[in-house]
N, C-alpha and C positions, 0 to 999 in steps of 0.2 A: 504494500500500500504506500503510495506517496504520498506524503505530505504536503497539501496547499496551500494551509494560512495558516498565521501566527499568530501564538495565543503565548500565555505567561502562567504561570502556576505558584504559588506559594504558601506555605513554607511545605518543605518537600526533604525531610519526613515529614508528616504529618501525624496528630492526635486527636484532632476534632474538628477545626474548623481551615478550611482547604479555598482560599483566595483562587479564582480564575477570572482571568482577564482576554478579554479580547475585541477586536475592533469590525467585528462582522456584521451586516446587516440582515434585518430579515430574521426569520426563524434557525435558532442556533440551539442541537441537540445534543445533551450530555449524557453519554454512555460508559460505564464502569465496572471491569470485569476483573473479578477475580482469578487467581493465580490456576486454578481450573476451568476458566472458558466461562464462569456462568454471569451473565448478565444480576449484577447487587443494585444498579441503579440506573436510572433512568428518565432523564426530566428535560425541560423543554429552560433553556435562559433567557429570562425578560431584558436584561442589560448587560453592557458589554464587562461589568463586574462583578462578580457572582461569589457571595461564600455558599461552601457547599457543607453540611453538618455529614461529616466521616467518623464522626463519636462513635455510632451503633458499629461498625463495620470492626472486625476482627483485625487483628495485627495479621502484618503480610504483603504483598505485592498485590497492586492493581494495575488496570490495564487504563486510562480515561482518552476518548476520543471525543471528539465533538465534531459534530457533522453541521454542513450546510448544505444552500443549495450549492457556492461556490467551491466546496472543497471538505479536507478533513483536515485534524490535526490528531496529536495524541502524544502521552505522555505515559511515563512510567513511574508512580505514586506509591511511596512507601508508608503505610500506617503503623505508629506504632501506639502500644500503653503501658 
C-alpha cells in the first residue's frame, strides 16, 4: 500500500489519549488494527485534529490508517500501561 497524504500522530507510545492530525478534506476514516489483523476501531474524523481515547485498548502494536477519498496514510502505534 502507498502512502498518499500526510498526517502526524502523537505521543507514540501511547497510554490513553493519541493526538492525530491532518490537513485532509472531506470525509477522513480512522481505522485500527490490532497486532492480529482485527479491526479494534473504527470512526469517521470531524477535524483535521483529532484525540483518539486508546485507554480501553490492550498494551501492544497497532496498525492506524486513515483513508480518504484522496489517498491513505498509516502509522504504527504502540500502547502501553
Amino acid at each position: 500500500m502507498e502512502f498518499t497524504i500526510a498526517i502526524n500522530t502523537y505521543p507514540n507510545p501511547v497510554d490513553d489519549l493519541l493526538t492525530v492530525k491532518h490537513q485532509e478534506k472531506g470525509t477522513v476514516v480512522l481505522n485500527l488494527w490490532d497486532s492480529n489483523g482485527k479491526l479494534v476501531m473504527d470512526s469517521i474524523l470531524t477535524s483535521e485534529t483529532e484525540t483518539v481515547d486508546m485507554s480501553s485498548l490492550s498494551a501492544g502494536q497497532y496498525t492506524l490508517i486513515l483513508r480518504t477519498s484522496s489517498g491513505y496514510a498509516g502509522r504504527r502505534i504502540q500502547v502501553t500501561k
